[in-house]
C-alpha positions as CSV (number, residue, x, y, z in Angstrom):
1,X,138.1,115.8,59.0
2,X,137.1,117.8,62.6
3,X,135.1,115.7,65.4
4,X,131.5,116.7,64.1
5,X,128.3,115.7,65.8
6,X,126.4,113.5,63.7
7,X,122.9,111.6,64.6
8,X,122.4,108.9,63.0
9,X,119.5,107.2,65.3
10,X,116.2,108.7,63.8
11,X,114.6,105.5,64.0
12,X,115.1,105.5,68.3
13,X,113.5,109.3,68.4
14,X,113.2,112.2,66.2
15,X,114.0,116.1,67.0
16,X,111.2,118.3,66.7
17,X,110.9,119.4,63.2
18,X,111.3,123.3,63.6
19,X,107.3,124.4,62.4
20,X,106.6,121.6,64.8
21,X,108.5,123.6,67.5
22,X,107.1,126.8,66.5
23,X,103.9,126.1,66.5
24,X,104.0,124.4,70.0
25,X,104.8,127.3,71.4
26,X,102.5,129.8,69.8
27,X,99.7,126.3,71.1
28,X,101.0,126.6,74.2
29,X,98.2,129.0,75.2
30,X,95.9,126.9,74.0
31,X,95.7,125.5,77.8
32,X,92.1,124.8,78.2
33,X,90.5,121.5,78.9
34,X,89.2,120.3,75.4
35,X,86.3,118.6,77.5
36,X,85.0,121.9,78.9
37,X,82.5,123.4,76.9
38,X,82.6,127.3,77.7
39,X,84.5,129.1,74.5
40,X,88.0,128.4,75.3
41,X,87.2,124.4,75.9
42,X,85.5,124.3,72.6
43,X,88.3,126.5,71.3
44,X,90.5,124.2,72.2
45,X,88.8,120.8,71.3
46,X,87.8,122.7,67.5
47,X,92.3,122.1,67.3
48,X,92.1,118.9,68.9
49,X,89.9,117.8,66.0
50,X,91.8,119.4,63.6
51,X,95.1,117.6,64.3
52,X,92.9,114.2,64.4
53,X,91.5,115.1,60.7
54,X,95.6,116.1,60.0
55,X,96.5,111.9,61.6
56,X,93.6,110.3,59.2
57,X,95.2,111.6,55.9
58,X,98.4,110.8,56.9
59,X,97.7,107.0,57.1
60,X,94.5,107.6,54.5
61,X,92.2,107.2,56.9
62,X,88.6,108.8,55.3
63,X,87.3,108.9,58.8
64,X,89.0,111.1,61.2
65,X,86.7,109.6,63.7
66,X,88.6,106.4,63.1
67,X,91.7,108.0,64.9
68,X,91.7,107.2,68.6
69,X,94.7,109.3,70.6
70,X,97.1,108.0,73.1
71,X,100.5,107.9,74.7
72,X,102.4,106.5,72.0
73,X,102.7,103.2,70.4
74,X,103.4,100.7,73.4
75,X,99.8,102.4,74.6
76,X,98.4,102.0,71.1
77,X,99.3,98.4,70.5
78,X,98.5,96.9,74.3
79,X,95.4,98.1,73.6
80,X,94.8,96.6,70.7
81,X,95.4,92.9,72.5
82,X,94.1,94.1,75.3
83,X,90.6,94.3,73.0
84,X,91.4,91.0,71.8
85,X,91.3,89.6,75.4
86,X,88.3,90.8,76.4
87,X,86.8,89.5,73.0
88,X,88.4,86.2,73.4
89,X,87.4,85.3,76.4
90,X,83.5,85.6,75.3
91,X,83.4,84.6,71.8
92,X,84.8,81.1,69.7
93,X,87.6,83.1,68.4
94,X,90.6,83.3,70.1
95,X,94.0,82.3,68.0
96,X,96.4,84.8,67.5
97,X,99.0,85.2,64.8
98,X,102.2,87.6,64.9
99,X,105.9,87.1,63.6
100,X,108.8,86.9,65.6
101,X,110.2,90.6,65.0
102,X,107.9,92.6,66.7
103,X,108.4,95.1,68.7
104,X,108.5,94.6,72.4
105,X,105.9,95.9,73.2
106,X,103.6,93.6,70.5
107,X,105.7,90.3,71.6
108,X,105.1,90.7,75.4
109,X,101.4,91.4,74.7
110,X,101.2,88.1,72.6
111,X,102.8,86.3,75.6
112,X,100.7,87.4,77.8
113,X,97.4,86.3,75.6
114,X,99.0,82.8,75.5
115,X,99.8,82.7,79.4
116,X,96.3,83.5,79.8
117,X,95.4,80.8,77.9
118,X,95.1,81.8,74.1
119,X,97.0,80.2,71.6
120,X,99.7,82.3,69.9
121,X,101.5,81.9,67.3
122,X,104.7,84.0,66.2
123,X,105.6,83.4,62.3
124,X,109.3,83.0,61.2
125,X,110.7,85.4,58.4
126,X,113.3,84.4,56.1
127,X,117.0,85.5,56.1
128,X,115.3,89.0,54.8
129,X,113.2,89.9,57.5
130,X,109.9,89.1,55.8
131,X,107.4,86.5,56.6
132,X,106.5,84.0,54.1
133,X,102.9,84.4,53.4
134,X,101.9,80.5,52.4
135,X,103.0,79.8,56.2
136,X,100.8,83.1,57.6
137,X,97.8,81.3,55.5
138,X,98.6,78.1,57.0
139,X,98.8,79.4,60.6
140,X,95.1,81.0,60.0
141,X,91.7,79.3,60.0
142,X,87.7,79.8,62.0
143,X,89.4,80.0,65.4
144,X,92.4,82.4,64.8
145,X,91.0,86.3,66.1
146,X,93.9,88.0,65.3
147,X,96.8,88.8,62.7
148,X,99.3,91.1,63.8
149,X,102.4,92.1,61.1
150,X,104.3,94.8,61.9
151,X,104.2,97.3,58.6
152,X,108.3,97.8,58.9
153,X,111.0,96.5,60.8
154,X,112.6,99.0,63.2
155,X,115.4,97.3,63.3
156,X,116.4,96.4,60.0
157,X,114.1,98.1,57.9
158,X,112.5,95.1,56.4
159,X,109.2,96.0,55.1
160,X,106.3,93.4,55.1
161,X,103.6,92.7,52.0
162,X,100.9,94.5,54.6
163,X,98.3,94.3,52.0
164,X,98.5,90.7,51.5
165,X,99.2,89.6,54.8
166,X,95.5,91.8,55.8
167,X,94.0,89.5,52.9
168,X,94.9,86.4,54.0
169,X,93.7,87.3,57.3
170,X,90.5,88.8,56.4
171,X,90.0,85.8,54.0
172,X,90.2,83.4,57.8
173,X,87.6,86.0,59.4
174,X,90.6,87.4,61.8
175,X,91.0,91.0,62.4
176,X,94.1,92.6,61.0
177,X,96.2,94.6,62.6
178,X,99.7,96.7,62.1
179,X,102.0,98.7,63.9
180,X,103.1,101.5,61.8
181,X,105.5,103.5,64.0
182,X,108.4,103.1,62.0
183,X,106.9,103.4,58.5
184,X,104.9,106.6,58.5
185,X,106.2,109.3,57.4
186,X,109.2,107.4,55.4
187,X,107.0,105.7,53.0
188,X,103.3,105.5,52.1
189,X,101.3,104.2,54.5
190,X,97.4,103.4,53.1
191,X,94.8,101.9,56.1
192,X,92.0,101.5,53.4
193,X,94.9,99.8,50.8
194,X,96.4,97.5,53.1
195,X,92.7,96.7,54.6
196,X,93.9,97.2,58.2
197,X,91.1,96.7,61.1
198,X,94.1,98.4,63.5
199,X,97.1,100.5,63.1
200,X,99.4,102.2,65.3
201,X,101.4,105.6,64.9
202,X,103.7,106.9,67.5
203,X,104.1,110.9,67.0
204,X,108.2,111.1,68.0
205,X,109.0,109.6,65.0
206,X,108.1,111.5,62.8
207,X,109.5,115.1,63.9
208,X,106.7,115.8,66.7
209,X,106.4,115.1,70.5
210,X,107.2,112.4,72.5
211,X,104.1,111.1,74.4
212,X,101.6,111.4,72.2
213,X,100.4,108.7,69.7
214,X,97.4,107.2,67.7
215,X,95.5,104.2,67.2
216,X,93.6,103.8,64.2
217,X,90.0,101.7,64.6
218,X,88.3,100.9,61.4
219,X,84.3,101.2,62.2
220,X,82.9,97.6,63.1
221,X,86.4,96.7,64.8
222,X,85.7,96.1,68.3
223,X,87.5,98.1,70.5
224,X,87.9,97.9,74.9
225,X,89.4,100.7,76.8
226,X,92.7,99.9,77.9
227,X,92.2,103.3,80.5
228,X,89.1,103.2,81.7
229,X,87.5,106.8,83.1
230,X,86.0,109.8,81.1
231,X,84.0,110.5,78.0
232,X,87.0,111.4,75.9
233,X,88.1,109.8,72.7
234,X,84.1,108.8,72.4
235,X,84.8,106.3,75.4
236,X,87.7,104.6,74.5
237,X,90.4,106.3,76.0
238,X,90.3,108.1,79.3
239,X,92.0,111.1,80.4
240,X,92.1,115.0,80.5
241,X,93.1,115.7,76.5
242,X,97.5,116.4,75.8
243,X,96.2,119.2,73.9
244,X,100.2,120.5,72.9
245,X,100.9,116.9,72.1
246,X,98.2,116.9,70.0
247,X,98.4,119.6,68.7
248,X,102.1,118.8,67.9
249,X,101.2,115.1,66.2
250,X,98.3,116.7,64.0
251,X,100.9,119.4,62.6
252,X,103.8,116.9,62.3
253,X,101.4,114.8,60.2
254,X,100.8,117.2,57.8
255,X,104.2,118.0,57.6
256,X,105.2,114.6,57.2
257,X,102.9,113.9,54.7
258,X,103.5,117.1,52.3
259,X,107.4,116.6,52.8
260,X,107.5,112.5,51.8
261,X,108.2,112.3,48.3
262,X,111.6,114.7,48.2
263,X,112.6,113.0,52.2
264,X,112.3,109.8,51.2
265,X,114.0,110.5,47.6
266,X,117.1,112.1,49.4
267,X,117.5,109.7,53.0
268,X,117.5,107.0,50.5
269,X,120.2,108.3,48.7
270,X,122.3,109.3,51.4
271,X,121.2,105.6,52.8
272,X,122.8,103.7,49.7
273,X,126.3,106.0,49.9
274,X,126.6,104.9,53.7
275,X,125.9,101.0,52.5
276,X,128.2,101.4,49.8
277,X,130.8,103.2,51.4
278,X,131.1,101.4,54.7
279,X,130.6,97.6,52.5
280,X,133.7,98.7,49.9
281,X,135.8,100.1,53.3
282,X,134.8,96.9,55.1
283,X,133.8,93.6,52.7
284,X,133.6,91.2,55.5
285,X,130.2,93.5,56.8
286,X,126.8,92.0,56.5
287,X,124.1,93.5,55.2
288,X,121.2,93.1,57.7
289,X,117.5,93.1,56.3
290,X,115.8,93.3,52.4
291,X,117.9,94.8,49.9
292,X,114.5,96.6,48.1
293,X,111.6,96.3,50.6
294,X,113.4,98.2,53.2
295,X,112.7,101.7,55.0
296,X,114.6,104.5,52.9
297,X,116.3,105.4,56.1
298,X,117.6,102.4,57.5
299,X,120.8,100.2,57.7
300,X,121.6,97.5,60.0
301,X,125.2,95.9,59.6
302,X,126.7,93.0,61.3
303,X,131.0,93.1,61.8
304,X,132.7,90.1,62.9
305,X,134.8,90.1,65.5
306,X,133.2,93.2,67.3
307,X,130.7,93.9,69.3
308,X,128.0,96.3,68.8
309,X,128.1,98.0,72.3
310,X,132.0,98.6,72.0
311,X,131.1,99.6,68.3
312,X,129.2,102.0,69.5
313,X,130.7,103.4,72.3
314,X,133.8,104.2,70.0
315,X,131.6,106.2,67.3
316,X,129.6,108.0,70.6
317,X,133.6,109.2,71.5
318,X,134.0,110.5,67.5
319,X,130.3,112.1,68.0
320,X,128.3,109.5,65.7
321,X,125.6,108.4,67.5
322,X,123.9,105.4,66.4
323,X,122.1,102.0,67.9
324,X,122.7,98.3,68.2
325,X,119.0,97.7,67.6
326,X,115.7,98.8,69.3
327,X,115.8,101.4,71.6
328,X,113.3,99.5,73.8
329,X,115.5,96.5,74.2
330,X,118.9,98.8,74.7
331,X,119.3,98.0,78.4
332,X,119.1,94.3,77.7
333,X,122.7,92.0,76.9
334,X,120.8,89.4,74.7
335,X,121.4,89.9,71.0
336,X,118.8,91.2,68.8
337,X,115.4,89.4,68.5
338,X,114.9,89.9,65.0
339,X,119.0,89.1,63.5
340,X,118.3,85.9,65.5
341,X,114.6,85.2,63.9
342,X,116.6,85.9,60.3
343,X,119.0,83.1,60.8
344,X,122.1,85.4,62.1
345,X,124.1,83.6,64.6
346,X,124.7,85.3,68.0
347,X,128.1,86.7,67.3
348,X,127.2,88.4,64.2
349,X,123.7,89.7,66.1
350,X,125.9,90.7,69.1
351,X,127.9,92.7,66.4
352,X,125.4,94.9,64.9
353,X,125.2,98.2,64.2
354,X,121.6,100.2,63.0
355,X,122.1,103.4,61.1
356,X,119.1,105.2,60.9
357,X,118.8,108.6,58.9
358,X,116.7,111.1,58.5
359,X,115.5,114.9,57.6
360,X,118.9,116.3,59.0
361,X,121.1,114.0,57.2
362,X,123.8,115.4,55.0
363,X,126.2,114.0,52.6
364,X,128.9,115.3,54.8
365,X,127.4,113.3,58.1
366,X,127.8,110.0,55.7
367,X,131.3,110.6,54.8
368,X,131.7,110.7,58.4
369,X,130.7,107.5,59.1
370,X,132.8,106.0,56.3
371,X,135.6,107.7,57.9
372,X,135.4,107.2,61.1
373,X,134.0,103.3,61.9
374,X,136.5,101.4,59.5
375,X,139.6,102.1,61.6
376,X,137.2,101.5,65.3
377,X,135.9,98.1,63.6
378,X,139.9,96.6,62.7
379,X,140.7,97.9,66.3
380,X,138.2,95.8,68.0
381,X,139.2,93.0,65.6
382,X,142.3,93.1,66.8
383,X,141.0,93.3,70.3
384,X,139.1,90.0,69.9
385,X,139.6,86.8,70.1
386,X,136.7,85.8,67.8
387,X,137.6,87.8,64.9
């Protein structure tokens, strides 16, 4: 089989679905400030409200109001504590509750709550991924403000009981929160289902442009600027409107959403021929993360005696590209957060590999893969002195 290009790390960054791309451009003389109120400001605002209408039915949201827009999700979810901070320091209320496999960005906000002085707990997950749900009811009581549970794993694809995690937190009097990014658009993602007070969408991953992203407020959920300036977003997020990144998100969303059922049926699919194929070439592989409750489009697998950066270095020269774990945490040497929080030891964590699929997929990329890593994986086993 030829050298053939194949991306296999949708779950870092998503191309721009082609209507997405087309329609950016046809929007691209849509250049008016949407704060302006001659014709072509209210033109423009009319298509800003539009895409936010296109964001609430995505997550199920019945009041586009609800959607607040931002950078993306690091933007999206500081904010979020950043609310909690402000509350905290005024009110009795002031635990916080998140697990262990966050996202960076949610971890290093938590930290910085509890160097300021709020207590902060991060929840273990099992050898799955998932929390366990009689130790999140334990952790909550009158003084805990928020609950924070990511909706799915970006890392290993783990997907959390969101629903009952919102419960139990509601049931304490603690505002729930969940960072979406990685689940929209792969499987169905409910705001007034899972009862969340907060939720975060970032709009690169699901086909649309980087730099733009939402926030989700239920009404009553107190919410503080994180950018303080202007009128827009009714107050609670400053700035002269993205109006192509908007655009872009509020077309991607309805794309997203209309296109689920079949994407999710087929990345799946191709998902489980990858597992299989590369777990029958290699038997010693771990499976990383939940073998049902995981994203349709991701697989994380540990290799002994190899190490994920030379992994993937090797596949980069045979044109597979994949990842070793979050994109945010690529330029660090420490081994994955979340395959240490699971139980996996360092080596295995060191020797991970994340596939993540998506809308460009074929069967043909897949068979690869199974080609192309068995014979780079016994190289660096022969390499190492670990193996």
């Amino acid at each position: 089989m030829d050298r053939r290009f194949v991306y296999m790390d949708y779950n870092a960054t998503t191309p721009l679905h082609p209507e997405v791309k087309s329609r950016m451009i046809e929007d691209m003389e849509v250049y008016a400030n949407a704060s302006s109120l001659h014709e072509s400001g209210r033109s423009a605002h009319a298509r800003v409200e539009e895409a936010r209408a296109a964001v609430s039915r995505l997550i199920g949201a019945k009041d586009p109001s609800s959607i607040i827009f931002t950078s993306g999700g690091s933007e999206s979810n500081n904010t979020v504590f950043a609310s909690m901070f402000h509350l905290g320091r005024k009110g009795p209320r002031k635990g916080i509750v998140t697990t262990a496999i966050e996202h960076p960005c949610v971890l290093n906000a938590a930290k910085w709550l509890q160097e300021e002085g709020f207590p902060v707990r991060f929840l273990g997950v099992d050898s799955k991924g998932r929390i366990d749900l009689e130790e999140l009811r334990s952790s909550v009581g009158p003084e805990t403000l928020l609950v924070s549970v990511m909706a799915a794993n970006n890392e290993i694809g783990t997907i959390q009981d969101t629903a009952a995690a919102s419960s139990i937190a509601k049931a304490a009097g603690a505002f729930f929160h969940t960072d979406a990014t990685q689940c929209a658009g792969k499987i169905p993602v409910d705001v007034e289902a899972w009862g969340a007070d907060y939720l975060t969408l970032s709009c690169h991953k699901i086909y649309g442009p980087k730099g733009i992203g939402a926030l989700y407020v239920r009404k009553g959920a107190p919410i503080v600027p994180l950018i303080r300036g202007g009128h827009q977003e009714h107050g609670h997020r400053a700035g002269t409107y993205n109006n192509l990144g908007i655009l872009g998100f509020g077309i991607a969303a309805d794309l997203a959403l209309k296109e689920l059922p079949e994407y999710s049926a087929r990345v799946r699919r191709l998902r489980e021929r990858l597992r299989d194929g590369l777990v029958r070439s290699l038997p010693y592989a771990h499976v990383n993360g939940h073998e049902t409750e995981v994203l349709p489009n991701t697989l994380n697998l540990s290799f002994p005696g190899a190490e994920g950066e030379s992994i993937l270095l090797y596949l980069d020269l045979e044109g597979i590209q994949v990842s070793t774990g979050s994109a945010c945490a690529s330029g660090s040497l420490e081994p994955s957060h979340v395959l240490l929080a699971t139980g996996l030891g360092p080596e295995l964590a060191h020797g991970s590999i994340r596939f993540s699929l998506g809308r460009d997929s074929t069967e043909a990329d897949v068979d690869y893969v199974i080609e192309k890593l068995p014979p780079v994986i016994e190289r660096l086993r022969r390499m190492s002195t670990v193996a």
